[in-house]
VORO-813234 format. One record per residue (C-alpha): residue in one letter; residue number from 1; z, x, y. Coordinates in steps of 0.1 Angstrom, whole numbers, plus 5000, padded with zeros to 4 digits. Layout:
<pt residuo="A" num="NUM" w="Z" u="X" v="Y"/>
...
//
This chain:
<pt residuo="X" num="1" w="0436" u="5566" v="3842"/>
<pt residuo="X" num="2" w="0416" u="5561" v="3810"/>
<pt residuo="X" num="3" w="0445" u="5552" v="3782"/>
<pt residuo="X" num="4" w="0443" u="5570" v="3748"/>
<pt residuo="X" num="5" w="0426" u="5556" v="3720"/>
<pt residuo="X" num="6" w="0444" u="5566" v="3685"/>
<pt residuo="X" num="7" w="0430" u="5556" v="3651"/>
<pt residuo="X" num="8" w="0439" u="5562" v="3617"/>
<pt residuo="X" num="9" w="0418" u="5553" v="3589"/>
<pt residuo="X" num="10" w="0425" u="5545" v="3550"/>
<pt residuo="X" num="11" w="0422" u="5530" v="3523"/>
<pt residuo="X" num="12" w="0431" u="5526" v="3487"/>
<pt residuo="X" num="13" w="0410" u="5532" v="3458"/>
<pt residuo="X" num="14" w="0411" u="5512" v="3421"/>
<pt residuo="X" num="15" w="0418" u="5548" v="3403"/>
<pt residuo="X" num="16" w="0446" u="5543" v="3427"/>
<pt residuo="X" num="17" w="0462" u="5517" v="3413"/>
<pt residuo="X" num="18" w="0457" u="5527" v="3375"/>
<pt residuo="X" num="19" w="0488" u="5529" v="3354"/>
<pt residuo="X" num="20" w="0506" u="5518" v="3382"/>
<pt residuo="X" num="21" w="0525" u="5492" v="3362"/>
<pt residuo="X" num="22" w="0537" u="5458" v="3383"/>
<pt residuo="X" num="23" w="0568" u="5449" v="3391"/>
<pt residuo="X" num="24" w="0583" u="5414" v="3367"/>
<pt residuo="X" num="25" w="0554" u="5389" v="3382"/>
<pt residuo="X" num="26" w="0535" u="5413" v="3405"/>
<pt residuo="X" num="27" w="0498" u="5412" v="3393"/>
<pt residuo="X" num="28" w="0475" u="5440" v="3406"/>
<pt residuo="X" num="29" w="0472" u="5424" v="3442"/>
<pt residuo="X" num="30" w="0506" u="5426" v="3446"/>
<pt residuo="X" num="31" w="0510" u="5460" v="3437"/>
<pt residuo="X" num="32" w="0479" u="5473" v="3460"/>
<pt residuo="X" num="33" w="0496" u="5449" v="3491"/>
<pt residuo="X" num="34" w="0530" u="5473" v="3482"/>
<pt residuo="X" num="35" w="0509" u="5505" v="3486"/>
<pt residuo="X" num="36" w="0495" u="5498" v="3514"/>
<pt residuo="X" num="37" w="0528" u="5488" v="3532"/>
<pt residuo="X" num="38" w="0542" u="5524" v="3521"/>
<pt residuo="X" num="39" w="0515" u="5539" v="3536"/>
<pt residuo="X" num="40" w="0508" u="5518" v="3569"/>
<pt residuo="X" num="41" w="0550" u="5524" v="3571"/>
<pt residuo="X" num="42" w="0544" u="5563" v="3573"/>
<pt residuo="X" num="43" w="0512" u="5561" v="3598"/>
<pt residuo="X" num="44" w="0536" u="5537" v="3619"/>
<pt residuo="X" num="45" w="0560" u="5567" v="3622"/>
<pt residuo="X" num="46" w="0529" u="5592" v="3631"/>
<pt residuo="X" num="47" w="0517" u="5569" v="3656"/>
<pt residuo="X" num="48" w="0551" u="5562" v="3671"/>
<pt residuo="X" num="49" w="0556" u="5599" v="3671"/>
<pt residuo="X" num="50" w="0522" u="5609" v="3689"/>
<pt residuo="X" num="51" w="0533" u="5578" v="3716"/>
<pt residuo="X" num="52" w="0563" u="5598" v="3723"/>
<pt residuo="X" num="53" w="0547" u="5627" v="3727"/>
<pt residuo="X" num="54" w="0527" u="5612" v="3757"/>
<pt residuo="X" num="55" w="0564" u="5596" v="3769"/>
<pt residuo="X" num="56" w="0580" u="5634" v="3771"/>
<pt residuo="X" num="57" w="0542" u="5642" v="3784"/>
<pt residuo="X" num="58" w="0550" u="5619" v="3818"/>
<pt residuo="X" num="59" w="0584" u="5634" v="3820"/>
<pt residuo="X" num="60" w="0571" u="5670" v="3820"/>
<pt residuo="X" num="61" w="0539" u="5661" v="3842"/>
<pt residuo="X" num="62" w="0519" u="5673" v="3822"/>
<pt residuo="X" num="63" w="0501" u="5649" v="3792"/>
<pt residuo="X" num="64" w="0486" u="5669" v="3764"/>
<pt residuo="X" num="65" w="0465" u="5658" v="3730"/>
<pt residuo="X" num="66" w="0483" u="5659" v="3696"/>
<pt residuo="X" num="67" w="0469" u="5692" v="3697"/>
<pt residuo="X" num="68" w="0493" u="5707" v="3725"/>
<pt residuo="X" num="69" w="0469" u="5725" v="3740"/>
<pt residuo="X" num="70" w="0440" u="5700" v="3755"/>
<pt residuo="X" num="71" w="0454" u="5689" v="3786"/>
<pt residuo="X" num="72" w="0443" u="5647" v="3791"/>
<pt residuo="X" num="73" w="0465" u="5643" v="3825"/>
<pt residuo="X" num="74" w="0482" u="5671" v="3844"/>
<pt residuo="X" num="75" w="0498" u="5644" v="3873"/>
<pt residuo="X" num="76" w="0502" u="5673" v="3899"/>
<pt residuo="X" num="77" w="0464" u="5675" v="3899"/>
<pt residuo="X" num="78" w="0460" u="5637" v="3899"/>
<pt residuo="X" num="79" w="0483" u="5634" v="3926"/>
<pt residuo="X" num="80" w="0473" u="5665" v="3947"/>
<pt residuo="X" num="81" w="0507" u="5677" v="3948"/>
<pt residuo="X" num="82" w="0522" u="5712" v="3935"/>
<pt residuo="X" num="83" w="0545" u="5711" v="3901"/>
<pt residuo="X" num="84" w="0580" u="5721" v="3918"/>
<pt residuo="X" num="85" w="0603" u="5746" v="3899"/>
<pt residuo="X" num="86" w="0636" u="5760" v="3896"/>
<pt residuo="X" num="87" w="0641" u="5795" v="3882"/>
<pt residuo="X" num="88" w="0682" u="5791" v="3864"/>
<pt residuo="X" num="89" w="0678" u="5829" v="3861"/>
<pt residuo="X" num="90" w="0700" u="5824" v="3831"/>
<pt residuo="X" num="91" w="0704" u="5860" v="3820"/>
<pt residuo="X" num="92" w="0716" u="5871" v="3854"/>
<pt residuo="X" num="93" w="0761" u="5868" v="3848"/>
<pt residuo="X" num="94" w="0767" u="5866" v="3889"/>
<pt residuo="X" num="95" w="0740" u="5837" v="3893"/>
<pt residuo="X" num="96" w="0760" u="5804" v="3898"/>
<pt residuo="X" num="97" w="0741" u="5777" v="3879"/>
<pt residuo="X" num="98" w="0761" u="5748" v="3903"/>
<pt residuo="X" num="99" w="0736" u="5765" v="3931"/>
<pt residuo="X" num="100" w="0707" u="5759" v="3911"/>
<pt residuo="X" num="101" w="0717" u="5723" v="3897"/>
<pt residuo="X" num="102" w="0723" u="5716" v="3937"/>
<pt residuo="X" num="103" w="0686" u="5724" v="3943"/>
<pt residuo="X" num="104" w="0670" u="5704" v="3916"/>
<pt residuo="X" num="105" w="0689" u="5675" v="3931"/>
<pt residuo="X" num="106" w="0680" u="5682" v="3965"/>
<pt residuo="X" num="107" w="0641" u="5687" v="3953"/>
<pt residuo="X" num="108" w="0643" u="5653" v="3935"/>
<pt residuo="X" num="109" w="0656" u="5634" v="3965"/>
<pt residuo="X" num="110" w="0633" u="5645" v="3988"/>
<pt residuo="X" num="111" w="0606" u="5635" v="3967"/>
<pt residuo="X" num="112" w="0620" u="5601" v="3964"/>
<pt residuo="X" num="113" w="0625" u="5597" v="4003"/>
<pt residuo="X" num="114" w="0647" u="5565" v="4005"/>
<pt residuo="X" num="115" w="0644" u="5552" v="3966"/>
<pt residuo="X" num="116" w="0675" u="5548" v="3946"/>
<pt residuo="X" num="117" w="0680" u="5558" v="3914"/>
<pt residuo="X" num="118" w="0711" u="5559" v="3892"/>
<pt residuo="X" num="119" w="0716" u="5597" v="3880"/>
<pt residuo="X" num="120" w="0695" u="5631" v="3868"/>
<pt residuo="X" num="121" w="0686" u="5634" v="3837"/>
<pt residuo="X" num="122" w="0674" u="5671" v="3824"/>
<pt residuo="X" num="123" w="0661" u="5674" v="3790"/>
<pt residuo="X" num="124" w="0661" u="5710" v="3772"/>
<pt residuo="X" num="125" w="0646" u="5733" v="3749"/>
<pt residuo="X" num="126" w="0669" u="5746" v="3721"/>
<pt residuo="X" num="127" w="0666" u="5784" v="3736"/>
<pt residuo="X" num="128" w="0667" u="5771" v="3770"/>
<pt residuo="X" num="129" w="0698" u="5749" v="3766"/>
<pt residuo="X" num="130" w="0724" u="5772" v="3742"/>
<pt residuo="X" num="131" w="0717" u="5800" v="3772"/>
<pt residuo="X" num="132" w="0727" u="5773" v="3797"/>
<pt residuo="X" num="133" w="0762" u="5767" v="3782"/>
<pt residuo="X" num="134" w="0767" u="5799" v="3773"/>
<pt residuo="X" num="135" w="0760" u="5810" v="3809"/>
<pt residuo="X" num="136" w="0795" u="5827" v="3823"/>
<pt residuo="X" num="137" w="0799" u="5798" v="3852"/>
<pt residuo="X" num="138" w="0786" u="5769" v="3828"/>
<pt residuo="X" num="139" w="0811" u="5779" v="3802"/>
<pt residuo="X" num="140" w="0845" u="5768" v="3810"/>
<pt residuo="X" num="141" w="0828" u="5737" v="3822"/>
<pt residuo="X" num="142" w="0810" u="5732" v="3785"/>
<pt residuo="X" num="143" w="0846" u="5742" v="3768"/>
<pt residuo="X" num="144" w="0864" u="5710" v="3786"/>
<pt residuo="X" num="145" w="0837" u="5689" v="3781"/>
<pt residuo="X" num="146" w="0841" u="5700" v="3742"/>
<pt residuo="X" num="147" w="0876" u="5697" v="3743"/>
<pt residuo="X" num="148" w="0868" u="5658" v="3752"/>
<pt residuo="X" num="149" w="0847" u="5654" v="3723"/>
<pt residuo="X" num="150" w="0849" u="5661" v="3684"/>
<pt residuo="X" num="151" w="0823" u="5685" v="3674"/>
<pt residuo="X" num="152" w="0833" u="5688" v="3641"/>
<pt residuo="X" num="153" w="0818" u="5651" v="3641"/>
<pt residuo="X" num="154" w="0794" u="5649" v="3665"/>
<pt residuo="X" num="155" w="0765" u="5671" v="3673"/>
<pt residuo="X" num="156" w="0767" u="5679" v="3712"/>
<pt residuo="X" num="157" w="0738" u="5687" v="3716"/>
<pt residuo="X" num="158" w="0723" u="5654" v="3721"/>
<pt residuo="X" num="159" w="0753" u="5642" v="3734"/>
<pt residuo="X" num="160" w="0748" u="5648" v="3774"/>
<pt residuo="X" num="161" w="0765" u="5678" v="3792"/>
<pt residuo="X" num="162" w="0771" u="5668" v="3831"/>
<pt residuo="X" num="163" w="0773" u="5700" v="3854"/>
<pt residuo="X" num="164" w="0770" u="5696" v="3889"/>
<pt residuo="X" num="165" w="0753" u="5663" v="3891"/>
<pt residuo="X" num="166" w="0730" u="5666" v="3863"/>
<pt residuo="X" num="167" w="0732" u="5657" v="3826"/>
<pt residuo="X" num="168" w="0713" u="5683" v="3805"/>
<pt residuo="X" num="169" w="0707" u="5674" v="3768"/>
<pt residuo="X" num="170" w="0692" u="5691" v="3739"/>
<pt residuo="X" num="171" w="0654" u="5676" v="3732"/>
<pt residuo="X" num="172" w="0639" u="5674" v="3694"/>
<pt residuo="X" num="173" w="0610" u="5664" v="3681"/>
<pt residuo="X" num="174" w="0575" u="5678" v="3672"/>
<pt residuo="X" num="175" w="0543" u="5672" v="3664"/>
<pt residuo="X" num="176" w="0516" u="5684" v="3649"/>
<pt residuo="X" num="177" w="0538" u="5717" v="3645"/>
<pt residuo="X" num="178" w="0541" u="5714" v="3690"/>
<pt residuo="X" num="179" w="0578" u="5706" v="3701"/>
<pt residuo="X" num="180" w="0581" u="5681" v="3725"/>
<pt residuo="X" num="181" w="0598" u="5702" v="3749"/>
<pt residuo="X" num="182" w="0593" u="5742" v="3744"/>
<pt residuo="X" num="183" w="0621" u="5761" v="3733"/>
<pt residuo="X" num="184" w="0624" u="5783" v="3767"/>
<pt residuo="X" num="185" w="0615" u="5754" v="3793"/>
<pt residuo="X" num="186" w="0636" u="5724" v="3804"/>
<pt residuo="X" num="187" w="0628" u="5693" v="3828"/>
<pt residuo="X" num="188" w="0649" u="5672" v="3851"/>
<pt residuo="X" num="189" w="0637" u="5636" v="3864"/>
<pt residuo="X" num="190" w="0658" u="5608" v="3880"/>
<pt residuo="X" num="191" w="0669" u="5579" v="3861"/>
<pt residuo="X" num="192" w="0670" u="5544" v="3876"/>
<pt residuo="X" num="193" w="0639" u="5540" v="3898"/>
<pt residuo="X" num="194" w="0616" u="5513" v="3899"/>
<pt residuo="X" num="195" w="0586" u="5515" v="3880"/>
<pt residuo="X" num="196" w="0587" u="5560" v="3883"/>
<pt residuo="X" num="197" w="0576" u="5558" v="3843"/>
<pt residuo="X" num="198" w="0552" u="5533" v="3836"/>
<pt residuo="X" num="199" w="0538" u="5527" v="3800"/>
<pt residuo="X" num="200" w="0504" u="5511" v="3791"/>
<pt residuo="X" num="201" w="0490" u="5498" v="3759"/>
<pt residuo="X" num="202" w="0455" u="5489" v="3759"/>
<pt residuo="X" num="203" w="0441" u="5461" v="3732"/>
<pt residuo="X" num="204" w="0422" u="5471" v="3697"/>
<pt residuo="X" num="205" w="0384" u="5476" v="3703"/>
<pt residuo="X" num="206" w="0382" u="5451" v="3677"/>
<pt residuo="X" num="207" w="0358" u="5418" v="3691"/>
<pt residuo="X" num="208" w="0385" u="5396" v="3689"/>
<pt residuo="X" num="209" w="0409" u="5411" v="3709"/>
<pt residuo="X" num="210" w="0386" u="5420" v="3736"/>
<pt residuo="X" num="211" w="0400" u="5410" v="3770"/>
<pt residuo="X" num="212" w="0432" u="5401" v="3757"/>
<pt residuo="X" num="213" w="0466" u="5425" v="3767"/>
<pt residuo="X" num="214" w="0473" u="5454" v="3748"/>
<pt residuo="X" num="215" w="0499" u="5451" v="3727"/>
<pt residuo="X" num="216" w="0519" u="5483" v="3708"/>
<pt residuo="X" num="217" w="0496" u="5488" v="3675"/>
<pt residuo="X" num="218" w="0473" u="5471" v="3660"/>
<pt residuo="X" num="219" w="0466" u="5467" v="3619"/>
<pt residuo="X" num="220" w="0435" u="5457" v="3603"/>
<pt residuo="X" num="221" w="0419" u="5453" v="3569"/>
<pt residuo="X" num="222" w="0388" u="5460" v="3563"/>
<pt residuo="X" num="223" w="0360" u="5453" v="3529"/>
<pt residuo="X" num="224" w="0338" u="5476" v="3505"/>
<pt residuo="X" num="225" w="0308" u="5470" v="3526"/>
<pt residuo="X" num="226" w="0291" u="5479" v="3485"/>
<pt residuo="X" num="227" w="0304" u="5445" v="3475"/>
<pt residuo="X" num="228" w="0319" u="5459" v="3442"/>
<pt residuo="X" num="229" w="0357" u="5459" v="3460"/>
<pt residuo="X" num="230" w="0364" u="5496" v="3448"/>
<pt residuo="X" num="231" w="0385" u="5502" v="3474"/>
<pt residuo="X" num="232" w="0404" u="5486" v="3502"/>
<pt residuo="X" num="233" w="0398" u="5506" v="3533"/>
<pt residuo="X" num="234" w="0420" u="5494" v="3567"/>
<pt residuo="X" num="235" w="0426" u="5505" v="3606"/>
<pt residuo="X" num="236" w="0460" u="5510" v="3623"/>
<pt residuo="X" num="237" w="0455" u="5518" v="3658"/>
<pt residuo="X" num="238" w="0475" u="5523" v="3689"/>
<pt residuo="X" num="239" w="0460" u="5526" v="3727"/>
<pt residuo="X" num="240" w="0488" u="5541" v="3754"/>
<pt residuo="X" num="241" w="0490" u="5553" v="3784"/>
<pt residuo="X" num="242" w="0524" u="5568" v="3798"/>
<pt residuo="X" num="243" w="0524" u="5580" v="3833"/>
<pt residuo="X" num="244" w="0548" u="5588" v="3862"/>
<pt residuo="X" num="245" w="0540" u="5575" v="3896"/>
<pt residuo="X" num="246" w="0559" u="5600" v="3916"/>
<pt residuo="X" num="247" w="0553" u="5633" v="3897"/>
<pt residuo="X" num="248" w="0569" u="5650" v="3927"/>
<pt residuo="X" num="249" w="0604" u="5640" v="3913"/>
<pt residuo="X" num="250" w="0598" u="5664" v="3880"/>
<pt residuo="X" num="251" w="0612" u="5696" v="3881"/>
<pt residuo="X" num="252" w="0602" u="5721" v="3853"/>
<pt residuo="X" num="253" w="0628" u="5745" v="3847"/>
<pt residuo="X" num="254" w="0629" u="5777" v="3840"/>
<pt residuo="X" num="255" w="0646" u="5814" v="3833"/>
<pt residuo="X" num="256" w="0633" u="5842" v="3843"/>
<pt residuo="X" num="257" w="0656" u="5865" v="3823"/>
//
């Protein structure tokens, strides 16, 4: 597996800086040095988020680029195995979800053979998740577990719901417009086994950090190659790789109604 290499480049210009009055004994280096820390704080937050895409990526199996569509990994192919699936069928009244959570389990365990792990965890799309505890044998359940918890105060979706052995929570998050988990899909994983999710950083392709181990991102500043210091361009960079080992254990789930 080739890790991901993910650049963004910038810089700040002298117009840049004009009228931009000091702070009480900042000259202008100062001031360009507190620019450039705003803006290396927001690419920070865009890297981090595009990392976490590729995290949510191993969970579902499937790793796309920022662009949600171009797939880098799909781990069923890698692995030569089939993506296994649960249908909740979550618009059928008679269906009883318990069934269904029983199967994911059973699904997950026999892809894990004799390996522990600690529970099963399911993360949700919005769509996916407000049908599941409105479902009519999910709802007493969900009312108890409310009862248990202030949701006046605290948002519940994000909380953790437990039903039938599994703890299904709301997902957020987007990027580039592309939510982390779609609104109609959910996917369950165990929790607790060794080394199932492993995460990679490769080192800057910078000469001095050849051979050396990869560390989260990676910052640098660069020169004006015209001499005349118009600008100050810079690098921040980061070089992942998330990946599950046993992509057997992820179950997409789905509603067919």
């Amino acid at each position: 597996f080739e890790l991901n290499h993910l650049p963004i480049e910038d810089q700040i210009t002298a117009s840049e800086l004009q009228n931009m009055r000091p702070l009480p004994g900042q000259g202008e280096l100062e001031t360009a040095q507190g620019l450039m820390q705003r803006r290396m704080k927001r690419q920070i937050n865009s890297l981090d988020a595009t990392v976490e895409y590729g995290m949510i990526g191993s969970v579902k199996g499937i790793i796309y680029d920022a662009d949600g569509s171009t797939v880098i990994y799909n781990l069923f192919n890698e692995f030569g195995i089939s993506q296994p699936t649960e249908d909740y069928a979550l618009g059928t009244a008679a269906q009883v979800l318990i069934t269904k959570s029983n199967s994911v389990k059973n699904k997950i365990e026999d892809a894990l053979g004799d390996a522990p792990y600690t529970k099963i965890v399911a993360v949700c799309g919005k769509t996916w998740f407000d049908k599941f505890i409105s479902h009519e044998s999910v709802r007493e359940a969900y009312m108890h577990f409310e009862s248990t918890h202030n949701p006046n105060r605290e948002d519940l979706r994000y909380v953790g719901f437990e039903h039938g052995g599994i703890t299904y929570v709301q997902y957020r998050g987007t990027v580039n417009g592309i939510a982390y988990v779609p609104a109609s899909e959910a996917y369950a994983f165990p929790v607790g086994v060794p080394e199932l999710f492993l995460q990679f950083y490769g080192p800057a392709n910078y000469m001095e950090y050849a051979n050396t181990e990869g560390l989260p991102r990676y910052a640098k500043i660069g020169h004006d190659p015209s001499g005349y210091d118009k600008y100050i361009p810079w690098e921040m960079q980061t070089n992942p790789m998330s990946i599950c080992t046993r992509p057997g254990t992820l179950v997409k789930l789905t509603t067919s109604n």
